[in-house]
C-alpha positions in Angstrom: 109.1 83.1 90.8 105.8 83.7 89.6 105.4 81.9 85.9 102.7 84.1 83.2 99.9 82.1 82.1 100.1 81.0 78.2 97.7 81.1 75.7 98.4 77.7 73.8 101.1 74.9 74.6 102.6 74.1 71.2 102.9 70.0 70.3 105.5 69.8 67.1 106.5 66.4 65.7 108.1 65.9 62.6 106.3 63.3 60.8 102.6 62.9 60.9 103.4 59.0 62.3 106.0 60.0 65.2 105.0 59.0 68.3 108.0 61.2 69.8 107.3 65.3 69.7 108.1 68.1 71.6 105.8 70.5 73.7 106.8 74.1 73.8 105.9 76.0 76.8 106.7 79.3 76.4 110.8 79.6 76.1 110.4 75.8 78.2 110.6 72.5 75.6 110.3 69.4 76.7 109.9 65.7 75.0 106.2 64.3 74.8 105.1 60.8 73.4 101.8 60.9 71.1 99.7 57.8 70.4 101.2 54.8 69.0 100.0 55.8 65.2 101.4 59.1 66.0 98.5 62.4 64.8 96.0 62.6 62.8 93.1 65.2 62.0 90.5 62.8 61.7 90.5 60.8 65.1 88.3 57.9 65.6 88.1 55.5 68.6 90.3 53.2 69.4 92.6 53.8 66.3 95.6 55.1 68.6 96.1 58.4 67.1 96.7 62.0 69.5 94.4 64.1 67.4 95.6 67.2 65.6 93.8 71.1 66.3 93.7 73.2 69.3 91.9 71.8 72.4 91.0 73.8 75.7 92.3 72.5 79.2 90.0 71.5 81.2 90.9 70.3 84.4 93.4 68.3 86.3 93.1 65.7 88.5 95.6 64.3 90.7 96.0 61.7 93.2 96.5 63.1 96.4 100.1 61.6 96.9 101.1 62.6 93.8 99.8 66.7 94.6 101.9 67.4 96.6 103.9 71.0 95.4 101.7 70.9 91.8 101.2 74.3 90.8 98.7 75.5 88.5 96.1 77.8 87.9 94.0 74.9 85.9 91.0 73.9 88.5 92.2 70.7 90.2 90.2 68.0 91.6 91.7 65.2 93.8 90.9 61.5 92.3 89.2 58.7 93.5 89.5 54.8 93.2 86.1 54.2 91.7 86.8 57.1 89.1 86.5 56.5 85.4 86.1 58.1 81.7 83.3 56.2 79.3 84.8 55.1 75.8 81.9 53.5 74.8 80.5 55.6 71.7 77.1 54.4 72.1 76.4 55.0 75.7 75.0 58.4 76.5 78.3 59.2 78.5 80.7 58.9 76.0 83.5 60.8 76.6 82.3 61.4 80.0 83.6 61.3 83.8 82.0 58.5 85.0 82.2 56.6 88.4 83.0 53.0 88.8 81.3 50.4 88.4 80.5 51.4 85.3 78.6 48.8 83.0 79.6 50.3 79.6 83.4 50.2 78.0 85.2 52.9 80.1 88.8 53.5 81.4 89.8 53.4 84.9 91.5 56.7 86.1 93.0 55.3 89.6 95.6 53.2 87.6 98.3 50.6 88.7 100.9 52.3 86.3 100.5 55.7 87.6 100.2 57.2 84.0 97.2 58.7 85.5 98.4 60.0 88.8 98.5 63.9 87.5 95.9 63.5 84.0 94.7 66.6 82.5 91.6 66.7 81.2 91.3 68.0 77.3 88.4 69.7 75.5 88.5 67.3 72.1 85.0 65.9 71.6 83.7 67.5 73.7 80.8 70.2 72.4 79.1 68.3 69.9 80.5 64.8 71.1 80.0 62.8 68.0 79.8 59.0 68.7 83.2 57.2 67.6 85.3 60.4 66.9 87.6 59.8 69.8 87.5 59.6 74.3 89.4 59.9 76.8 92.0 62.2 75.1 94.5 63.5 78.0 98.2 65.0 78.6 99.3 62.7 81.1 102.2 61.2 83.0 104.6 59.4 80.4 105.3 55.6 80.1 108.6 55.2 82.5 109.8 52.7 79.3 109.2 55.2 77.3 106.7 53.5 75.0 104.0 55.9 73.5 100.1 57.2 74.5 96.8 55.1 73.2 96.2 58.6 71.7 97.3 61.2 74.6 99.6 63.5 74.6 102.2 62.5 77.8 105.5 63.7 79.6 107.4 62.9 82.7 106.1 64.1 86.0 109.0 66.3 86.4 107.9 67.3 83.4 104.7 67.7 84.3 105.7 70.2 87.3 107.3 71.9 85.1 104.4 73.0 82.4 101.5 73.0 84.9 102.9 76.2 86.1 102.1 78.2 82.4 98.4 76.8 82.2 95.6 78.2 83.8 91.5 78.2 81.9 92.4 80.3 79.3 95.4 77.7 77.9 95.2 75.7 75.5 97.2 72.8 74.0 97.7 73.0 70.0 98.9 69.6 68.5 99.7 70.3 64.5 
């Protein structure tokens, strides 16, 4: 079976504080977490909000191990240990790929929790980054406990294997 490509992935909650939502993909809905302060329009660093608007998809990366049988039409770039994403505002890489070591605030990608393991990569902030209004902003791999994002937007990986299918450059993830 050959899935289309969407335009936008729909994120609904129903309070502005959830930290429990659902993304629509097509006729496909699925439970997401949000950040722990649930959305907000105005996102600032470190204040542990998934920011509301329509961002662009950028990339996945992957660990190798956990590749195997992804399907999507989103470029994909295999991970590496000493990968990492600047959250520093003041460093001229904010909200940048970076690689490790790294001697500004950053977050490492190759994580022990494997929330990482399959992270796409989301245009907010992006063109004009301005200092302090928000990094690393993902869809990602969800908490197994079920506890919510720092700010992202995360499912399970089955999950995961599920939506990747529907995105390719042109898709877009809208979180009202």
């Amino acid at each position: 079976m050959v899935n289309r490509l969407l335009p936008v992935l729909h994120v609904m909650s129903l309070t502005p504080a959830a930290q429990d939502a659902i993304l629509i993909a097509g006729n496909l809905r699925v439970p997401c977490k949000l950040g722990r302060t649930g959305r907000r329009w105005l996102k600032r660093e470190g204040d542990g909000a998934t920011p509301r608007g329509v961002w662009p998809m950028r990339q996945v990366l992957a660990r190798r191990t956990a590749s195997q049988g992804l399907r999507t039409a989103l470029p994909l770039r295999f991970m590496a240990p000493d990968d990492g994403w600047c959250d520093a505002a003041d460093d001229r890489n904010y909200n940048r790929f970076v690689k490790l070591p790294y001697g500004a605030s950053h977050e490492e990608l190759w994580r022990k929790d494997h929330l990482y393991d399959v992270v796409v990569i989301l245009g907010h902030n992006e063109v004009p980054r301005i200092k302090g209004l928000g990094s690393a902003v993902f869809f990602h791999l969800s908490d197994p406990d079920g506890g919510p994002t720092a700010g992202c937007i995360a499912v399970t990986p089955q999950d995961m294997r599920r939506v990747l299918p529907f995105c390719g450059p042109k898709t877009k993830i809208r979180i009202w």
